[in-house]
PAVO-836430 format. One line per field, with one value per residue (C-alpha): residue number from 1; x, y, z; residue in three letters. Coordinates in pm, 1 decimal. Layout:
! residues N
kepa: c(NUM | ...);
px: c(X | ...);
py: c(Y | ...);
pz: c(Z | ...);
guti: c(ALA | ...);
//
This chain:
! residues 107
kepa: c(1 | 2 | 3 | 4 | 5 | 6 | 7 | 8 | 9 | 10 | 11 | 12 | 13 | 14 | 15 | 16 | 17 | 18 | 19 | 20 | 21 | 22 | 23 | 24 | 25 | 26 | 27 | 28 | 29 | 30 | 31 | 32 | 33 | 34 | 35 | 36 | 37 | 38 | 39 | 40 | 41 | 42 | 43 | 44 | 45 | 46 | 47 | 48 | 49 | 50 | 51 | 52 | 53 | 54 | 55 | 56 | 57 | 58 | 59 | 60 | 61 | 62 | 63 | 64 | 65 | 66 | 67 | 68 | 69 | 70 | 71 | 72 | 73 | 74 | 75 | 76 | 77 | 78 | 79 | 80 | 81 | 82 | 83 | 84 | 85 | 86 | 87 | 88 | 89 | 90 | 91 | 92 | 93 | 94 | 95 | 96 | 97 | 98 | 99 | 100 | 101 | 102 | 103 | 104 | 105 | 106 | 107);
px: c(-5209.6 | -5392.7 | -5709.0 | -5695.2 | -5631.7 | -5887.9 | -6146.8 | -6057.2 | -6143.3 | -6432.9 | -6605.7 | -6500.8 | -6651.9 | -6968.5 | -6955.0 | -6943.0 | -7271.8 | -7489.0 | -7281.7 | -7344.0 | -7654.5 | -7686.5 | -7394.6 | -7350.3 | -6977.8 | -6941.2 | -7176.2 | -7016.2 | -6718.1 | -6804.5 | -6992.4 | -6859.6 | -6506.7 | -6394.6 | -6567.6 | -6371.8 | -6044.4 | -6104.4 | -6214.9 | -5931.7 | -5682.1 | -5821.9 | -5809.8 | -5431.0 | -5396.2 | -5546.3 | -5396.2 | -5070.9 | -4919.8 | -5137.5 | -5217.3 | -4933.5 | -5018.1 | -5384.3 | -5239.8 | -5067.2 | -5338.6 | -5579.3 | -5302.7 | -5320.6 | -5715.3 | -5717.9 | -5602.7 | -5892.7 | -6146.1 | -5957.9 | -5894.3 | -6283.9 | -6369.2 | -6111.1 | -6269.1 | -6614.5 | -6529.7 | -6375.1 | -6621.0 | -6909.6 | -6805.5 | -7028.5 | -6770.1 | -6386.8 | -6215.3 | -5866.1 | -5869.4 | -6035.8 | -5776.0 | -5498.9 | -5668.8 | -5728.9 | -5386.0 | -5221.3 | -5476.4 | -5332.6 | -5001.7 | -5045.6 | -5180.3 | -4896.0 | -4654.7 | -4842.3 | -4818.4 | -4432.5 | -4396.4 | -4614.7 | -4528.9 | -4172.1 | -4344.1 | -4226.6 | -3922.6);
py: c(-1155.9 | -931.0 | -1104.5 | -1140.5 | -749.2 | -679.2 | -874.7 | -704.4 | -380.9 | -424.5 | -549.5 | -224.2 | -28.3 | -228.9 | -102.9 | 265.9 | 217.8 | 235.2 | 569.0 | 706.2 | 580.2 | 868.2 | 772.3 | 545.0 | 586.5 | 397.6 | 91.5 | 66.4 | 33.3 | -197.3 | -427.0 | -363.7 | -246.8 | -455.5 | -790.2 | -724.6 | -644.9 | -971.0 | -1186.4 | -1068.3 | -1127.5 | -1491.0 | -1518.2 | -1475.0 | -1715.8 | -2051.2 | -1932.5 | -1822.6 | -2207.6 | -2335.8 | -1979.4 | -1707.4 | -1430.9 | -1460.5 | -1473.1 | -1129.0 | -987.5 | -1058.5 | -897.8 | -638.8 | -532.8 | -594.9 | -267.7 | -97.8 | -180.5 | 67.4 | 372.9 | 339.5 | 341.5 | 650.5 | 844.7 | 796.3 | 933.7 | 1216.8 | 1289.8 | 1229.2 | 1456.5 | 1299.9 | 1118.4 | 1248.5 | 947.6 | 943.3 | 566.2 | 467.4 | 706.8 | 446.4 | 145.1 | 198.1 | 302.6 | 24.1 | -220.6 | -48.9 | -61.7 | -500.9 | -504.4 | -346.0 | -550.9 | -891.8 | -769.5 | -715.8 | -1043.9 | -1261.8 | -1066.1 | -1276.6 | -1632.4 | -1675.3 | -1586.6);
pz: c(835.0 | 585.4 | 553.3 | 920.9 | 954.1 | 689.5 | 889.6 | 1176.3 | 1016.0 | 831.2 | 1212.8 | 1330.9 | 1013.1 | 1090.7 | 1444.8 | 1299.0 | 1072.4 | 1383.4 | 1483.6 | 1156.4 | 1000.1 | 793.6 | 599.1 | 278.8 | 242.6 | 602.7 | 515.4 | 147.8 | 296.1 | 599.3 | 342.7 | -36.1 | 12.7 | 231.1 | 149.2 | -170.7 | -9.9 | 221.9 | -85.2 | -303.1 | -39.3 | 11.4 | -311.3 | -437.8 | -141.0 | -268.2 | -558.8 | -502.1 | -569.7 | -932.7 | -1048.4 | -890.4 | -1173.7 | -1059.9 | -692.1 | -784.5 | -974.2 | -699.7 | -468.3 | -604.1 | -623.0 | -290.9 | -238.0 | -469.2 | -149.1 | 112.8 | -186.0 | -250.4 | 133.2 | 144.6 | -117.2 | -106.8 | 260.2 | 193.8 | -92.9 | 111.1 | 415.9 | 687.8 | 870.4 | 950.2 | 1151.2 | 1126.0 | 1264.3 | 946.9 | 746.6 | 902.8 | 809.0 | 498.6 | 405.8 | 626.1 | 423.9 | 110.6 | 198.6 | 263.3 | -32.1 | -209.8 | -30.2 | -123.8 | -487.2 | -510.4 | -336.7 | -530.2 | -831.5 | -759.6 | -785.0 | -1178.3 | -1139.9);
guti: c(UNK | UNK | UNK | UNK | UNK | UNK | UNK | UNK | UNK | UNK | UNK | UNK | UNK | UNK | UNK | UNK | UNK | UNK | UNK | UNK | UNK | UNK | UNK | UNK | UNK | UNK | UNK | UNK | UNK | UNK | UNK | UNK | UNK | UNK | UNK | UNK | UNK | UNK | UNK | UNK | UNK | UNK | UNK | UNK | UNK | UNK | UNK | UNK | UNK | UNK | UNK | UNK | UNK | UNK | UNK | UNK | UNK | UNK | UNK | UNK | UNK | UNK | UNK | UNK | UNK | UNK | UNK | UNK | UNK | UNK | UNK | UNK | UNK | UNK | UNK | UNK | UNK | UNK | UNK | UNK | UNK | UNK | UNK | UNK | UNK | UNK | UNK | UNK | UNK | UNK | UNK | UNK | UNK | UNK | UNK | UNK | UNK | UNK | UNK | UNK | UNK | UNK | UNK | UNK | UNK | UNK | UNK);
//
């Protein structure tokens, strides 16, 4: 579901660097962000079974993607688009959720 979701998203940031071409912050985080929160996610999944606490570490960085997108945003000022504001936390938040569940594997 999350690398689905994050896939998702990062078309739609893609979509937004031809309505803002003036702005870095928007293709960093269509291309850099999130082909590290994607990665990451797809990651901790092959390797949730031989490796879990590289499946939860990789879990977790997933989440660094969306907080980079958000604040390289906001610090950049160009664009204000709450829509991207939601995905980024809900892309957090998945991330944060597959990282107190896999961080349950050794157990």
């Amino acid at each position: 579901m999350a690398i689905q979701k994050g896939i998702e998203g990062q078309n739609e940031l893609k979509k937004l660097i031809e309505k803002y071409p003036s702005s870095k912050a928007i293709k960093d985080c269509a291309t850099v962000d999130y082909n590290e929160l994607v990665n990451s996610f797809s990651s901790s999944l092959r390797e949730i079974v031989e490796d879990p606490d590289s499946a939860n570490y990789d879990a977790k960085v997933a989440g660094d993607g969306p907080q980079t997108c958000e604040s390289d945003l906001v610090d950049e000022k160009i664009v204000n688009d709450p829509s991207i504001s939601t995905l980024n936390n809900e892309m957090y938040f998945l991330s944060t959720i597959a990282f107190l569940a896999t961080s349950h594997l050794n157990e």
